[in-house]
C-alpha positions in Angstrom: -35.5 44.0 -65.3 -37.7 47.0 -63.3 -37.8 50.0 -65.2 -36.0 51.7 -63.3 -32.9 49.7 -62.7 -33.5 49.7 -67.3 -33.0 53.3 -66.8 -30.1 53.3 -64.6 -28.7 50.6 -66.5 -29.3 52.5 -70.1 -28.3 56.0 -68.2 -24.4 54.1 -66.9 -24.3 52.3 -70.6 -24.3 56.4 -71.9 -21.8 57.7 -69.5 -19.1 54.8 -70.5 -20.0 55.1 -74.4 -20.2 58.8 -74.4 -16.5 58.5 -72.5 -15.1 56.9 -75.6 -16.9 59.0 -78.1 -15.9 61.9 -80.1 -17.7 65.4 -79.2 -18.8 65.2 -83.2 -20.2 61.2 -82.2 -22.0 62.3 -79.9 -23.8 65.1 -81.6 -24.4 62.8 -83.9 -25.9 60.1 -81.8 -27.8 62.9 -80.5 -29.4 63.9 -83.5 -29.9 60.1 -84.6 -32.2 60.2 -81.8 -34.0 63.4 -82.4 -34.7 62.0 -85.5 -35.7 58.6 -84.6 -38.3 60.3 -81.7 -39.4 63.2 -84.4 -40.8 60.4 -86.3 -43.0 58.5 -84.2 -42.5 54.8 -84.8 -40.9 54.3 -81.5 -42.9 52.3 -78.6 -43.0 54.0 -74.9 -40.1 52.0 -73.4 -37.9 52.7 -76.3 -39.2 55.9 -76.8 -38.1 56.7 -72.9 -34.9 54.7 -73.2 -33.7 57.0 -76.4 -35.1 60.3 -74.9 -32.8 58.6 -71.3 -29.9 58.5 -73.5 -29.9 62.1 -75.4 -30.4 64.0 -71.9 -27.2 62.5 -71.2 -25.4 63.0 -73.9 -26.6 66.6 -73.9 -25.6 66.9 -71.0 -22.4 65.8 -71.8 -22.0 67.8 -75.1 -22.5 70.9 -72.9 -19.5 69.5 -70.6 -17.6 69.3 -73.2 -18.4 72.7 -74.8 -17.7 74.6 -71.9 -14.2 73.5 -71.5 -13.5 74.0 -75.1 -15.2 77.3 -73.9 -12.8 77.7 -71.1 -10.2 77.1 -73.4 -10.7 79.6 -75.9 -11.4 82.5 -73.1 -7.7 81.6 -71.4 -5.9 81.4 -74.9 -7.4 84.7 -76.0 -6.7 86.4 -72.9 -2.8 85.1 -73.2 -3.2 86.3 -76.5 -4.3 89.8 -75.5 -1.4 89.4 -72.5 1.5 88.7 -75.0 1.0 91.1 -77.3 0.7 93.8 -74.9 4.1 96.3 -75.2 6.7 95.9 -72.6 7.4 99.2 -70.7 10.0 101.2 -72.7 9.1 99.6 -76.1 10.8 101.9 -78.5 8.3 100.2 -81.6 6.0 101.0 -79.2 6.5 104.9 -78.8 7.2 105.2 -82.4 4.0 104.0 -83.0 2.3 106.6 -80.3 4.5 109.9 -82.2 3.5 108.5 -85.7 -0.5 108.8 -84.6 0.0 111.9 -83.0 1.1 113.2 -86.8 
């Protein structure tokens, strides 16, 4: 096989698997390869192949993160929303006279 229909291959084998995977299985696939490069014993191909496969899941870790992101911004802001006072909250006036004391 070409090396670059290898890399296509590898890159499409990463999109499936990182589908199935678990945001914590990926990071730690991710740093499996960090560590695997980081330590030199690697040949080029492999060495490309691996390095292939953690920009995608990167990539896909960062995905992921941002809708957790997303997530967190809406919940907060209903949050904020619901605990808001209604107009004419009398706990809500008591609250205004007791810090004007």
């Amino acid at each position: 096989m070409a090396p670059d229909k290898k890399a296509a291959a590898a890159k499409a084998k990463g999109k499936q698997g990182a589908a199935q995977e678990s945001f914590d299985e990926r990071i730690a696939r991710l740093e499996s390869i960090v560590q695997d490069m980081e330590e030199g014993g690697l040949g080029l191909e492999e060495a490309i192949e691996r390095y292939q496969e953690g920009v995608v899941l990167l990539k896909d870790c960062r995905e992921v993160l941002g809708g957790y992101r997303r997530q967190v911004e809406e919940l907060t802001k209903d949050a904020e929303n619901a605990l808001r006072p209604y107009e004419g909250d009398p706990d809500f006036e008591e609250l205004d006279e007791a810090d004007a004391e």
